[in-house]
C-alpha positions in Angstrom: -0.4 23.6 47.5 -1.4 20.1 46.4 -4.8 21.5 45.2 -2.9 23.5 43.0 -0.7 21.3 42.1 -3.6 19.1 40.9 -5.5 21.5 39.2 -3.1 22.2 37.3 -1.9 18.3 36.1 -5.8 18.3 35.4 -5.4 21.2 33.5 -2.5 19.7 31.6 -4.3 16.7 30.8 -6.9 18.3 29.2 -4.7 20.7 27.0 -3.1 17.0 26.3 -6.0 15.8 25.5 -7.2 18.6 23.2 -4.6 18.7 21.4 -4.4 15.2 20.3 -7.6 15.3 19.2 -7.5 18.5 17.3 -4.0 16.5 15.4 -5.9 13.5 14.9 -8.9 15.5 13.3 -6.4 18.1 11.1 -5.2 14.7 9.8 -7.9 13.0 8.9 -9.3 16.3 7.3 -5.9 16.9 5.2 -6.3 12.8 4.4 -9.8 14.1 3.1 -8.6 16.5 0.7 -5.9 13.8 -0.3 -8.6 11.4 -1.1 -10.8 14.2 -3.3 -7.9 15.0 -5.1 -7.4 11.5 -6.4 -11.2 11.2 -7.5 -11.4 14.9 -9.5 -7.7 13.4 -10.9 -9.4 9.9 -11.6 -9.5 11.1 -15.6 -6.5 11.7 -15.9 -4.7 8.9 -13.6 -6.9 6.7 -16.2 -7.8 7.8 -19.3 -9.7 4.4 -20.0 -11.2 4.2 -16.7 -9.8 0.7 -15.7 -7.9 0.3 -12.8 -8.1 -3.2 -12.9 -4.6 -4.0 -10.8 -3.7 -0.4 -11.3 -1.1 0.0 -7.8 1.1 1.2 -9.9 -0.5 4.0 -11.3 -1.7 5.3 -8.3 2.0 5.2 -7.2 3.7 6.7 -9.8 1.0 9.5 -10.1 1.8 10.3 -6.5 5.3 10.2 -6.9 5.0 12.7 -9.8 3.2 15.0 -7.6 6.7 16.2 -6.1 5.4 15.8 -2.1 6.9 16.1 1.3 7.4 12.8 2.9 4.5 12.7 5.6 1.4 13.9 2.1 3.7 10.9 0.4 2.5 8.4 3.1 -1.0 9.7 3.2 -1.8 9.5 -0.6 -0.4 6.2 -0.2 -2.7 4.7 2.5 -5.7 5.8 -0.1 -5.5 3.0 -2.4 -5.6 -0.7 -2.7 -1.9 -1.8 -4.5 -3.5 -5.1 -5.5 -6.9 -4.3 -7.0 -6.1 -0.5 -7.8 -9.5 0.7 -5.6 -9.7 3.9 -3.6 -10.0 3.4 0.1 -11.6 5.5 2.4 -9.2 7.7 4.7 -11.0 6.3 7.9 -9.5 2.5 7.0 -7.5 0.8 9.6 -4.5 -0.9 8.1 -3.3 -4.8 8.9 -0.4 -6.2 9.1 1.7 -8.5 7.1 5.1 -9.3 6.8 6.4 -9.6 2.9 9.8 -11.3 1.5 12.6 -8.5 0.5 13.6 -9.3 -2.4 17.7 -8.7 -2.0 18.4 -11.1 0.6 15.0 -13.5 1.6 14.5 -11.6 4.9 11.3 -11.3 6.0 9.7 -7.4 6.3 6.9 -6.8 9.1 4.8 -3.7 7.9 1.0 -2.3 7.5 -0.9 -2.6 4.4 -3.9 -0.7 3.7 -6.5 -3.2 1.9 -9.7 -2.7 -0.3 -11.2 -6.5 1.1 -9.0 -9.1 2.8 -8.2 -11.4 -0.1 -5.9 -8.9 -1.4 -3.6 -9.1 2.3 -3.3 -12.8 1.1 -2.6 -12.0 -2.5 0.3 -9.0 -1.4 2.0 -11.6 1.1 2.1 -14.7 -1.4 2.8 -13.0 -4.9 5.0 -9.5 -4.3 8.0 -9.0 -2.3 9.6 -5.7 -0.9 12.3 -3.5 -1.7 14.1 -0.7 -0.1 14.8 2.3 -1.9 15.7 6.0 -1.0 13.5 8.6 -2.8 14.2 12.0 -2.5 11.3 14.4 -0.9 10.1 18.3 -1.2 11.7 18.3 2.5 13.9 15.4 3.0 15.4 12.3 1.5 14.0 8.6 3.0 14.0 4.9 2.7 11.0 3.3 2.2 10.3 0.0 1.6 8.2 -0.5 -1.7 5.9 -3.5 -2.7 6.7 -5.2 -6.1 6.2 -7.5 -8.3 8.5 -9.3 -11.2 8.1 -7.3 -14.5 4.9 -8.7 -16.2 5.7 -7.4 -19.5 6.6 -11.1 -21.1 4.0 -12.8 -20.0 2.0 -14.6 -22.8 -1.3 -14.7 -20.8 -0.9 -11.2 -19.6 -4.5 -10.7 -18.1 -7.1 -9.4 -20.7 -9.0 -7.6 -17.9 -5.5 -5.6 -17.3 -4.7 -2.3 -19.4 -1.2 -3.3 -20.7 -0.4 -0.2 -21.9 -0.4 1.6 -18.4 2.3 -1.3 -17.6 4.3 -1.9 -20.5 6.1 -1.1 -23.4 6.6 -4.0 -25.8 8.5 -6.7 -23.0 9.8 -3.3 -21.0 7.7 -1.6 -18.1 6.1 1.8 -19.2 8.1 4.5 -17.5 5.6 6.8 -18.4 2.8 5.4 -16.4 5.0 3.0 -13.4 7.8 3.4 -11.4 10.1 0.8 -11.3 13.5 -0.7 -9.7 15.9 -2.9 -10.9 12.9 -4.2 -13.2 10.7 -4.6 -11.0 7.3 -3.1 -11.1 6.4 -0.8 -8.0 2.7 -1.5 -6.6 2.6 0.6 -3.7 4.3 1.1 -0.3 4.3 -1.0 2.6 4.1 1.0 5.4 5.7 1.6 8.9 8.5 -1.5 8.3 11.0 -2.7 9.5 12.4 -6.5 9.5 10.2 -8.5 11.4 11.2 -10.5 14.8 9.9 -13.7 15.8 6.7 -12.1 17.7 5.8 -10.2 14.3 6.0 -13.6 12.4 3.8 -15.4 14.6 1.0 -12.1 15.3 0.1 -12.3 11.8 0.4 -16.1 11.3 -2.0 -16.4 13.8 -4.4 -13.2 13.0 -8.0 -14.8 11.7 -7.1 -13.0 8.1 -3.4 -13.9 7.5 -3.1 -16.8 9.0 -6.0 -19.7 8.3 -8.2 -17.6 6.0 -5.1 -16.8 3.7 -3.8 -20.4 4.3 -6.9 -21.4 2.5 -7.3 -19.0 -0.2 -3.1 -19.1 -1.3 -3.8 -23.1 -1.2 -6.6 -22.7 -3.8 -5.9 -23.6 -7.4 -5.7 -20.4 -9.4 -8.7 -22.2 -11.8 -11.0 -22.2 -9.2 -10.4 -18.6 -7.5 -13.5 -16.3 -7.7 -13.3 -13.8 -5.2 -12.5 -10.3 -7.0 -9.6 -8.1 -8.0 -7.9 -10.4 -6.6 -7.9 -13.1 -8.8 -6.6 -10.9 -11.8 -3.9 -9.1 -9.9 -2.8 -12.6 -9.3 -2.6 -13.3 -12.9 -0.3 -10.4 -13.8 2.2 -11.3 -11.0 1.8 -14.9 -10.6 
């Protein structure tokens, strides 16, 4: 009898065991096909080919493709909201806490970076903001990233393609989505307000605690590190 019995919990484990792998490699594969479809729609996402700071794009094109919630996230992991590059579906995310912007409450979630500048970038110049978007399957809060309306600014960043971002001083509701006028970058992803152990893991993480320190301390002249630098420009 106890034989049996453990045969068959070794059994179980390896049904267990095959079947998370066989979910983790059906997602990954479906992230895949996620990933081509954003390169064969590159032309049309931008005409111009700049995506110089381009988050917004990328979000509003997804959000246009009329998803259920779970292809939502996944489309939304495959892009960098600061610089506006493609990431590979095989990244591992890191995580940051932002500011929401209704009530100055710090929000612990993951962010899925192109180079790790850009998690010090997200943290010091955007903010969150929960809003409920209706789905193919379901309705659900998320919390977005975003960033004050650029649309006034007099050194609006040369590099940038206004006219995916604006119209005159109003943001382009053709090209972004956007709440309460502010400009939607991208999603910030599995959150939830952050307790004191959140607060100090990413303080203290290599990345978003001295190395950010050091680059959010640096005079915006004398940045030179990439993308960055220009998405700081348009939100700063």
């Amino acid at each position: 009898m106890i034989k049996i019995c453990r045969e068959a919990i070794l059994i179980f484990k390896i049904i267990l065991t095959f079947t998370f792998f066989s979910f983790t490699s059906n997602s990954f594969a479906n992230t895949e096909e996620l990933y081509a479809k954003l390169v064969q729609d590159w032309p049309s996402i931008f005409p111009d080919g700049n995506r110089n700071a381009a988050g917004p794009r990328f979000f509003k094109y997804i959000l246009d493709q009329d998803l259920e919630y779970e292809e939502f996230l996944q489309f939304n992991k495959l892009y960098c909201a600061v610089s506006g590059s493609l990431i590979s579906p095989d990244v591992q995310p890191d995580e940051i806490f932002l500011t929401n912007s209704e009530n100055d409450e710090k929000i612990c979630g993951q962010y899925y970076k192109c180079c790790w500048p850009c998690l010090c970038d997200v943290m010091k110049y955007s903010e969150t903001k929960k809003i409920k978007i209706d789905f193919k399957d379901q309705s659900k809060d998320i919390y977005t990233i975003v960033i004050d309306n650029p649309c006034n600014k007099n050194d609006f960043p040369e590099l940038v393609n206004r006219d995916y971002f604006c119209k005159g001083n109003e943001l382009n509701k053709e090209y972004t989505f956007s709440v309460d006028n502010k400009l939607v970058i991208g999603l910030l992803h599995n959150a939830q307000k952050c307790d004191a152990y959140d607060i100090d893991y990413v303080q203290n993480n290599q990345i978003t605690g001295p190395m950010c320190e050091a680059r959010n301390s640096t005079p915006l002249g004398e940045l030179n590190s990439g993308m960055g630098d220009i998405f700081i420009r348009l939100a700063n």
